[in-house]
C-alpha angles and dihedrals in degrees: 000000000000110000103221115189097188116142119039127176088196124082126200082337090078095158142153111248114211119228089258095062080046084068108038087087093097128171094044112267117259122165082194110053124096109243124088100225098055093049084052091061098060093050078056096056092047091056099053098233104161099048093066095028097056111066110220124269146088071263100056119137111207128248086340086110133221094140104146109214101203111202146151091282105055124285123303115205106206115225145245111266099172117120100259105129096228113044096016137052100272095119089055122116121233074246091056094055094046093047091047090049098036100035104027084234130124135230086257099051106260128128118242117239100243093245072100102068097232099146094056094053090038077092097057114124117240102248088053088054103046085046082052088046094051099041083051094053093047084060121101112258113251120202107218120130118223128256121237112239126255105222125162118240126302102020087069090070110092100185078075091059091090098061093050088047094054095050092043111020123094108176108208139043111313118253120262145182117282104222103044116123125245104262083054098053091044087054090050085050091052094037100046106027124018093026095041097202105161091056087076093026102048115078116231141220133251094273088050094260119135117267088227089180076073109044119182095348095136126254132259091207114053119170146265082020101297095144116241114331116229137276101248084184128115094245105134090219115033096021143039100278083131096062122092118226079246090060091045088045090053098040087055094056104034103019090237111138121211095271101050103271135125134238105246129195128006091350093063089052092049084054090049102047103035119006103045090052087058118098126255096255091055088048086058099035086057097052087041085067095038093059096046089056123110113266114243145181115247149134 
């Protein structure tokens, strides 16, 4: 059967979760409970965070890091975000986590390289990154120190970061049309910023920014060697202008596309392990922006 990777809630982080990062949402995501820390889970869930911080592997330990990204820069190893005060992130600040999201900097003062898709969640609202905070800081500490990247001259090189920042980075929510309804500002929310799709189905330049004159036209180079990733636009022909938003809303749950087939590889984990844990209502607001989007011609 056709292994069709469409939909994915991850960006450039496009990795396979293990079964083990499948079970560190704990407790069971709820964007309506009351407490802080089970909201944050689901955020959680929206942003695809196990999936890059477990690396692969009945091993695995989760969200302690270790995922190498391989692209055409070098390899990037994801890092251990669990609470433990020495390899993770438990001497961070609440600060610390909002500046990193929302400004792509750490609590020492470097700049991240944007494999972390900063620039997409530095659009997340306030209430949305003290909930991830808190579910973060509810999850068992994991010692694990934290591999160095591999990355090929002269990307290793961060006082270039800068220059890359100021060409690609935006700080602050995205701008968007005034007159759309609700569902379809909570899908742009999902689909821009916490799920950080464009960062996977937008092609990109020669530096690694988004070609945004394209977006979410899919990309001809997708990494770690997963072949091109999918037009999500409503184009008839390259993308998924056939598709009704029911079909978008169900593949999205169940990985099942319009003509009976099942997302394979990393795009059925993705389904699994984020998608499927949103609500009903996230699932349609999605597909309610994807299908308001420009068509557009694509791989």
């Amino acid at each position: 059967m056709r292994q069709f990777p469409a939909l994915t809630a991850l960006g450039l982080l496009l990795a396979l979760g293990s079964a083990a990062a499948a079970q560190t949402a704990d407790p069971a995501p709820d964007p309506a409970s009351p407490d802080p820390a089970v909201r944050g889970a689901y955020v959680f869930a929206a942003g695809g965070c196990a999936a890059c911080h477990t690396a692969p592997g009945p091993d695995a330990k989760p969200l302690a890091g270790g995922r190498a990204l391989k692209t055409a820069f070098g390899t990037f190893y994801t890092p251990n975000i669990t609470p433990d005060p020495e390899t993770g992130i438990g001497q961070w600040s609440e600060e610390d986590f909002r500046r990193a999201l929302r400004e792509g900097v750490s609590p020492s003062g470097e700049d991240f390289y944007p494999a972390f898709p900063y620039t997409a969640y530095t659009g997340m609202t306030d209430r949305d990154l003290a909930d991830l905070w808190a579910y973060l800081r509810s999850v068992p500490p994991v010692r694990q120190a934290n591999k160095p990247h591999e990355l090929a001259w002269p990307y290793s090189w961060r006082s270039l970061l800068p220059g890359w920042r100021m060409l690609n980075f935006t700080e602050g929510p995205f701008l968007v049309p005034a007159g759309q309804s609700a569902e379809w500002y909570r899908g742009a929310y999902l689909v821009r910023v916490l799920g950080h799709c464009g960062e996977c189905h937008t092609p990109r330049d020669m530096l690694g920014g988004l070609n945004w004159y394209s977006p979410f036209a899919g990309n001809p180079e997708a990494p770690e060697g997963q072949g091109k990733i999918p037009n999500i636009t409503p184009d008839p022909e390259h993308g998924i202008g056939e598709w009704s938003d029911k079909d978008i809303a169900y593949y999205l749950e169940a990985g099942m596309t319009p003509d009976g087939d099942f997302a394979g590889g990393a795009m059925s984990e993705v389904i699994r392990d984020n998608t499927s844990k949103l609500t009903a209502a996230d699932r349609e607001a999605i597909a309610t922006y994807l299908k308001s989007l420009k068509p557009l011609p694509g791989p």
